[in-house]
C-alpha positions as CSV (number, residue, x, y, z in Angstrom):
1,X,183.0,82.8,49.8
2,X,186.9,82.1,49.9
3,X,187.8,81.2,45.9
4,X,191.6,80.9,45.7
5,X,193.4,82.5,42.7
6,X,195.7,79.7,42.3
7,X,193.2,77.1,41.5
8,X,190.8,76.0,38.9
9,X,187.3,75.2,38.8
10,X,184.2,72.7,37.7
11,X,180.5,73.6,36.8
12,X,180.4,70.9,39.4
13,X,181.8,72.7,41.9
14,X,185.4,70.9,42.5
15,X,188.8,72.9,42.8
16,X,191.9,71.2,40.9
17,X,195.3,72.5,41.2
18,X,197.8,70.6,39.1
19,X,201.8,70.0,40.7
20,X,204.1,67.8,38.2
21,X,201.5,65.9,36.9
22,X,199.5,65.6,40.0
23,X,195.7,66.9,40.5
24,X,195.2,67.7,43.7
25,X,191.3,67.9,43.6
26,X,188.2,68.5,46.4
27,X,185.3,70.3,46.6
28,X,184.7,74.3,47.0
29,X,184.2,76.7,49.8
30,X,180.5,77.2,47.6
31,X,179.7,73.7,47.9
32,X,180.2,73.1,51.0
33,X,178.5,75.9,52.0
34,X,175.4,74.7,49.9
35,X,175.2,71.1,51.2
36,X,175.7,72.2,55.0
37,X,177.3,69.8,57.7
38,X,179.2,67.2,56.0
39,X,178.4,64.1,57.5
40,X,180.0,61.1,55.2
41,X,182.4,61.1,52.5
42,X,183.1,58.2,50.2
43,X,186.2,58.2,48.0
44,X,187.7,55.9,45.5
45,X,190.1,53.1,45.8
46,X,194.5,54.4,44.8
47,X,195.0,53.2,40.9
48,X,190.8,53.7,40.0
49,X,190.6,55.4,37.1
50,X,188.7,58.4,36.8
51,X,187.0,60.6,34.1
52,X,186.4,64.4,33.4
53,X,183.1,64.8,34.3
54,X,182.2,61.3,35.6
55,X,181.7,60.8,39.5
56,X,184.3,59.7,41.5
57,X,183.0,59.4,45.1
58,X,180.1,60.4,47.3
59,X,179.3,63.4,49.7
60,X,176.5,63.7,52.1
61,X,175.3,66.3,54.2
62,X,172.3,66.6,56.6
63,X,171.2,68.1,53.5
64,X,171.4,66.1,50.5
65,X,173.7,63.2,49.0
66,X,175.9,64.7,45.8
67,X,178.0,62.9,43.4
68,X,181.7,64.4,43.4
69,X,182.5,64.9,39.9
70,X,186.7,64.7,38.6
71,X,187.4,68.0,37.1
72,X,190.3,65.9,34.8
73,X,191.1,62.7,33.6
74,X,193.5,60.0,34.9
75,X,194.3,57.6,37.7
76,X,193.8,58.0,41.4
77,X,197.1,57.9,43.1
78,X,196.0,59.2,46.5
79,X,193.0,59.1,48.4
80,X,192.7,61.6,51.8
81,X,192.5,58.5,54.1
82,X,191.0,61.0,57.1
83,X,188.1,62.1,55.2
84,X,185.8,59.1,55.7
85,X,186.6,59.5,59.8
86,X,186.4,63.2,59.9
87,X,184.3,64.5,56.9
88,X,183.5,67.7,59.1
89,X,187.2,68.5,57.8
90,X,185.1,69.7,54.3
91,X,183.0,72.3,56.0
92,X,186.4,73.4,58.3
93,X,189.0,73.2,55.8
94,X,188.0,72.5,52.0
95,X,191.0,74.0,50.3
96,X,193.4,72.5,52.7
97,X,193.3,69.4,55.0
98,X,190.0,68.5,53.1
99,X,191.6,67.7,49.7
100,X,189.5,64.3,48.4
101,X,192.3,62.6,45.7
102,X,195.3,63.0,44.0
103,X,194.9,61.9,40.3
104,X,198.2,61.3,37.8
105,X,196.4,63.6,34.8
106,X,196.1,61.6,31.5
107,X,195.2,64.3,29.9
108,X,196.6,67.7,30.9
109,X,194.9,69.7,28.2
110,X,191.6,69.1,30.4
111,X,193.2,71.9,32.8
112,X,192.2,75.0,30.2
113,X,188.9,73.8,29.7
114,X,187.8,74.9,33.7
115,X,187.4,77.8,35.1
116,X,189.8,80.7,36.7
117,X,188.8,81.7,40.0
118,X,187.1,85.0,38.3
119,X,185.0,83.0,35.8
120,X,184.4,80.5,38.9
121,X,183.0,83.7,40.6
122,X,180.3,84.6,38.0
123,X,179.8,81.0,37.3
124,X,178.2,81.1,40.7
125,X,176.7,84.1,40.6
126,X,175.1,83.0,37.8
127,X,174.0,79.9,39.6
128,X,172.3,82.0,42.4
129,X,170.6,84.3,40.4
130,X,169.3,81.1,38.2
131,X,167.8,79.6,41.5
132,X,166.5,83.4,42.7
133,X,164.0,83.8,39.2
């Protein structure tokens, strides 16, 4: 399981990383791991505002269909326009070309409430062992 250092994490299993303002979110290497072969994304419209914790989109898998969940607070300014053609790119590439939205951050305090990659690590194996008992 591939957990960049650089980047922060959700209990909902989204990565942000934050450039001048920017969020640059999407969903983990976990994640997509756990739903299997993407299938469909569905992403927000550019200047949709978004909440911590509140969905922002959909992702299905031949699995399941998840809620995708903003990790901060603010407005949409970006949406990764290839996703909904290609959404195989989240099970190839989820850190990279796979990135969901770009959000200006209304409230960059939000960033120290997630998770390092090390907590993001025992978060999950947390999670596992939780499903295991």
């Amino acid at each position: 399981m591939d957990v960049p250092k650089e980047l922060r994490y959700s209990t909902e299993h989204e990565w942000v990383v934050v450039e001048d303002g920017i969020a640059r979110v999407g969903i983990t290497d976990y994640a997509q791991d756990q739903l299997g072969d993407v299938v469909y994304v569905e992403l927000p419209e550019v200047e949709t505002a978004v909440q911590k914790e509140e969905p922002f989109g959909v992702i299905e898998s031949v699995k399941a269909v998840s809620d995708l969940f903003s990790p901060m607070s603010g407005t949409v300014v970006e949406v990764n326009i290839d996703l909904p053609s290609s959404p195989e790119m989240v099970n190839d590439d989820p850190y990279g070309d796979a990135w969901m939205i770009r959000i200006q951050v209304s409230e960059p305090d939000e960033l120290e409430d997630l998770m390092d990659a090390e907590e993001y690590l025992a978060f999950v194996e947390q999670e596992r062992a939780d499903q295991e008992a």
